[in-house]
Backbone as JSON, one array per atom type, in Angstrom:
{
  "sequence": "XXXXXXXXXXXXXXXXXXXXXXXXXXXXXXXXXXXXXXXXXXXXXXXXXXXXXXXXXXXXXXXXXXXXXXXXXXXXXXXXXXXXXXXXXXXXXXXXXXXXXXXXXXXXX",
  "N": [[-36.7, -12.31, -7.98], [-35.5, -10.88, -11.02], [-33.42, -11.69, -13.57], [-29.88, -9.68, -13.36], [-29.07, -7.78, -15.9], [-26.66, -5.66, -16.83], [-24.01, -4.25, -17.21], [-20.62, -3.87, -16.51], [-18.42, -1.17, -17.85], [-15.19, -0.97, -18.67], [-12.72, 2.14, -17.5], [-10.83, 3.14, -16.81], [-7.4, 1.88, -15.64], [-4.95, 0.85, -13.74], [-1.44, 0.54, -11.58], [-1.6, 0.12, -8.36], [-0.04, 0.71, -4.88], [-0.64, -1.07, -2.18], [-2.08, -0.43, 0.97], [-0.89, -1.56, 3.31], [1.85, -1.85, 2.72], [3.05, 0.71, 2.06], [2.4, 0.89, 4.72], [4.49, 0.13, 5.8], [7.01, 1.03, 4.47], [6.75, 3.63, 5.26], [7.22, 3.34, 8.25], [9.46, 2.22, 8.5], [10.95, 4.03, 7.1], [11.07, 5.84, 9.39], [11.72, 5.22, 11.19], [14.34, 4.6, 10.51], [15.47, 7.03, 10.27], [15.56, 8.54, 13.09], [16.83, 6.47, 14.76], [19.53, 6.68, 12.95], [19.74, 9.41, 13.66], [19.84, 9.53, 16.45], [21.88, 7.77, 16.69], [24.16, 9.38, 15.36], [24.26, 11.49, 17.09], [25.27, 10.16, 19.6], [28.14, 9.11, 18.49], [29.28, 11.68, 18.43], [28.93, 12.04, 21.01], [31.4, 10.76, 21.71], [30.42, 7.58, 22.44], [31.12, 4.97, 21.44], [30.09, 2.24, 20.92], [27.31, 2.3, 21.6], [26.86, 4.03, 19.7], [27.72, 2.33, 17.26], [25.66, 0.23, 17.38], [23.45, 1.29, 17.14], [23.25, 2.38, 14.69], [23.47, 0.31, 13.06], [20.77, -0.5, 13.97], [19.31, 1.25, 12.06], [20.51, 0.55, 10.08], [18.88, -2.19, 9.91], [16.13, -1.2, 10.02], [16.15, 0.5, 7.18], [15.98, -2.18, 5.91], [13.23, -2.99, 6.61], [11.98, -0.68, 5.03], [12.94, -1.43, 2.56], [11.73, -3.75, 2.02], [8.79, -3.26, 2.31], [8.83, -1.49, 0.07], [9.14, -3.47, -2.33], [6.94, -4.94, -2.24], [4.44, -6.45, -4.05], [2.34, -4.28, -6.27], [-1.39, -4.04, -6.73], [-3.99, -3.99, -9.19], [-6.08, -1.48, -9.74], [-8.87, -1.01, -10.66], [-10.87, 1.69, -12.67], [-14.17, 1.58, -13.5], [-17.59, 2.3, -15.14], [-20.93, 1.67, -14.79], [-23.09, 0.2, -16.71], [-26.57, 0.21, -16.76], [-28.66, -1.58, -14.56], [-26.43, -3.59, -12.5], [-25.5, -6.58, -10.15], [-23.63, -6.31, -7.28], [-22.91, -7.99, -5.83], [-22.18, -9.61, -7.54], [-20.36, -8.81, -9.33], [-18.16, -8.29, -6.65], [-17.71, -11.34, -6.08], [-15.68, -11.52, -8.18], [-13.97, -9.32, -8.21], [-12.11, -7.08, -6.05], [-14.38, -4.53, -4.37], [-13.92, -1.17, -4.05], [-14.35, 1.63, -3.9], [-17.89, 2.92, -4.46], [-19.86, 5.1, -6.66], [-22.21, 6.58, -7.05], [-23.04, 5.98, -10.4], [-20.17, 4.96, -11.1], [-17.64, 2.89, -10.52], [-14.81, 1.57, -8.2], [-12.44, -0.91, -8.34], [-10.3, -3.61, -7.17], [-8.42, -6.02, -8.51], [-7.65, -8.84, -7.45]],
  "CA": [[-36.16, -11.13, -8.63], [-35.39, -10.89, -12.42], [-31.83, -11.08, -13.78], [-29.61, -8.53, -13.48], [-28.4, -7.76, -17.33], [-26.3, -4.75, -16.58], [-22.12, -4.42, -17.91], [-19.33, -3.0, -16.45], [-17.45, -0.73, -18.89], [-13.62, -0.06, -17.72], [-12.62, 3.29, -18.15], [-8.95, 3.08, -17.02], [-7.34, 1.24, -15.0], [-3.42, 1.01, -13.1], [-1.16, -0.74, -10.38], [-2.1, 1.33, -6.74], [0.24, 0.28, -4.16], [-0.9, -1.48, -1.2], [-1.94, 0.17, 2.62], [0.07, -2.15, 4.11], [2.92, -1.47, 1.48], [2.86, 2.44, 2.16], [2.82, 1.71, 5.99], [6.07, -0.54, 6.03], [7.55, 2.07, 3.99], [6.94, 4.74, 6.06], [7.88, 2.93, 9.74], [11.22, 1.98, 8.02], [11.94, 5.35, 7.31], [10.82, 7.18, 10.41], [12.58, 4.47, 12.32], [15.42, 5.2, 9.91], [16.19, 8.61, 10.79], [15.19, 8.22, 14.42], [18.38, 5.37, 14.7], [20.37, 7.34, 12.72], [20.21, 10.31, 14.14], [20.76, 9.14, 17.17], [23.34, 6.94, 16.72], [25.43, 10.12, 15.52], [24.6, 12.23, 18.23], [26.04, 9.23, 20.39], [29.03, 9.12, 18.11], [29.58, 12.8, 18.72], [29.82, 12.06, 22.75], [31.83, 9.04, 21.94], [29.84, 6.53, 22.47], [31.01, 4.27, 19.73], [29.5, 1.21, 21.05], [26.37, 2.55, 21.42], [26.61, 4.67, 18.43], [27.5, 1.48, 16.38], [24.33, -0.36, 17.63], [22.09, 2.5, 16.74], [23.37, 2.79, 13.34], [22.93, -1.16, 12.63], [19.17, -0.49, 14.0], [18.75, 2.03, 11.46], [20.42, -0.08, 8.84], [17.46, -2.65, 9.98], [14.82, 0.24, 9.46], [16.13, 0.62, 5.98], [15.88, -2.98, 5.2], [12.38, -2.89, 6.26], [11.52, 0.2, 4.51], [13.11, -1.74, 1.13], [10.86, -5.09, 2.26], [7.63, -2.92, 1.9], [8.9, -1.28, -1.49], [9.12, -4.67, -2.84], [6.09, -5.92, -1.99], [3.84, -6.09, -5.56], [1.02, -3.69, -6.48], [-2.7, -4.2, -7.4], [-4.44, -3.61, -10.51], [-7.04, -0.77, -9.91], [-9.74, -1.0, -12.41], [-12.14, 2.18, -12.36], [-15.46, 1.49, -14.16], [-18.86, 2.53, -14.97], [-22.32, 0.66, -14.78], [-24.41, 0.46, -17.81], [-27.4, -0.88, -17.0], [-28.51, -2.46, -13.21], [-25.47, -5.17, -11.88], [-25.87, -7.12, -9.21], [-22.47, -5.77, -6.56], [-22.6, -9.54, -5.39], [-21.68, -10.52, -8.64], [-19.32, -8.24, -8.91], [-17.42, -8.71, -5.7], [-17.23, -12.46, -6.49], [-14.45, -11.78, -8.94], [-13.1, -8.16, -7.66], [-12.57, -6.52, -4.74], [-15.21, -3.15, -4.36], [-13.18, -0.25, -3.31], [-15.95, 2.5, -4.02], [-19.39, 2.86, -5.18], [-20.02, 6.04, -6.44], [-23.42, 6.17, -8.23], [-22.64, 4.62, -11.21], [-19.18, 4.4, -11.18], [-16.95, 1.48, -9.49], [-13.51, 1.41, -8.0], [-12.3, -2.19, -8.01], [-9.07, -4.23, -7.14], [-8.19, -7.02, -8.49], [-7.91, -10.4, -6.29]],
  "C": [[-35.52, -11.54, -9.94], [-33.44, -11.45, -12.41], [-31.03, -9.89, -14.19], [-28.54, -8.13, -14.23], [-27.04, -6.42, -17.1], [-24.82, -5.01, -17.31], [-21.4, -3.47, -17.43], [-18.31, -2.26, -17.65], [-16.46, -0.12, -18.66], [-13.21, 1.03, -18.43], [-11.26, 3.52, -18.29], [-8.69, 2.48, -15.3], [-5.74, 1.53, -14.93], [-2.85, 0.93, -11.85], [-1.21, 0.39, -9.57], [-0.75, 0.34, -5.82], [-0.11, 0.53, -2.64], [-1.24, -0.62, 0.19], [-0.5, -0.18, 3.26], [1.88, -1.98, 3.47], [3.69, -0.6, 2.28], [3.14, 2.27, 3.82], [4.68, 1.12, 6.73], [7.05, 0.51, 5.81], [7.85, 3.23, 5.15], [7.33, 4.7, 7.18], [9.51, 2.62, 9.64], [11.75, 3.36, 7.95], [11.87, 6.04, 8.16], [12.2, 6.21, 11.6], [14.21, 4.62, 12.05], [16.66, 6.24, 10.32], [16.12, 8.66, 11.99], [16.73, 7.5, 15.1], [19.49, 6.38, 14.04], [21.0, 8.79, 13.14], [20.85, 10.5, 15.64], [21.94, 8.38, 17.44], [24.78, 8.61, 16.53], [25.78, 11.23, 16.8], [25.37, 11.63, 19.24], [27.57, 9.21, 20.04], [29.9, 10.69, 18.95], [30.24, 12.61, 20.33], [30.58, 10.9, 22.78], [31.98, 7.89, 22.61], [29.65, 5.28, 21.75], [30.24, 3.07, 20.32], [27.92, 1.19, 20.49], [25.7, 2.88, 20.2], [26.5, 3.24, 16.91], [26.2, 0.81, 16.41], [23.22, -0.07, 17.03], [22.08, 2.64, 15.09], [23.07, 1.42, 12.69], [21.18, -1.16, 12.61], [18.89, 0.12, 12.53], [18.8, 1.01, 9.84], [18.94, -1.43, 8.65], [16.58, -2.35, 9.51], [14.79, 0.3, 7.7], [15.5, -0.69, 5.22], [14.05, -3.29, 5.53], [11.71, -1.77, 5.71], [11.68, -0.3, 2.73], [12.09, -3.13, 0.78], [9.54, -4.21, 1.6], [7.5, -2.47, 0.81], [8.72, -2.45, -2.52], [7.74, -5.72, -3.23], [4.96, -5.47, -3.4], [2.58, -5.24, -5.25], [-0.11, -4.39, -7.18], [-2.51, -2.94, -8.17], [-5.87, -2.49, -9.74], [-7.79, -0.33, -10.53], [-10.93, 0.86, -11.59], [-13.24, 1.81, -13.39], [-16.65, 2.06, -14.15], [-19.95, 1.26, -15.33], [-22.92, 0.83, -15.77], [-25.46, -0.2, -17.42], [-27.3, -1.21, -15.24], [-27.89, -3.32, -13.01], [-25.52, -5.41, -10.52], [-24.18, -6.92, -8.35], [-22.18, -7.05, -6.03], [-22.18, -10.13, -6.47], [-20.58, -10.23, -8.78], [-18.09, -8.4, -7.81], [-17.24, -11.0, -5.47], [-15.9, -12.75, -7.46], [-13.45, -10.41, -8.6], [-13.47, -7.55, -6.39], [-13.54, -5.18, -4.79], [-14.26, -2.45, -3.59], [-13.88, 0.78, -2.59], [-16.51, 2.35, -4.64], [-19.66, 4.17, -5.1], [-21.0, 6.49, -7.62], [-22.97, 5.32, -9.35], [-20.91, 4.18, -11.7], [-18.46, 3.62, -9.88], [-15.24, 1.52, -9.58], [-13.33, 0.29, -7.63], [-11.08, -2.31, -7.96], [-9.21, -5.59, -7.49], [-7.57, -8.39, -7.33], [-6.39, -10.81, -6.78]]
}
């Protein structure tokens, strides 16, 4: 098979944050409010022990909800195809996100 001359031409590109990012985030805060809310309802029947416990969890929750904020974003290139490129060539230097006729959603490595 020939070579395959083809050129990516980026159209725009900008930092995406992470799956795994987004799901830290979101278990920190559900776990968050979850702890916290119970902890005060505990307070309420004074339960301070308990209630203190619950409210430390939550402070936990927060600190992994600030862990996953932290964690750096990728570069999200979109592009189009001019021309036939070989997607193995391609995915040798970026990740493929989508393929959507001739345009390409990539992440940088």
């Amino acid at each position: 098979m020939g070579e395959l001359t083809g050129e990516l031409i980026q159209m725009n590109a900008h930092m995406v944050v992470t799956d795994g990012a987004v799901k830290l985030i979101l278990v920190g805060a559900t776990l968050a409010f979850v702890f916290a809310l119970l902890g005060c309802k505990l307070f309420v029947e004074r339960k301070l022990k308990a209630s203190f416990i619950l409210v430390g969890l939550a402070g936990l929750a927060l600190m992994l909800m600030f862990v996953g904020s932290r964690i750096p974003r990728v570069k999200e290139i979109k592009s189009c195809v001019n021309g036939p490129v070989s997607l193995e060539r391609v995915a040798a230097v970026y990740d493929i996100v989508n393929v959507d006729g001739k345009e390409l959603t990539l992440r940088e490595r």
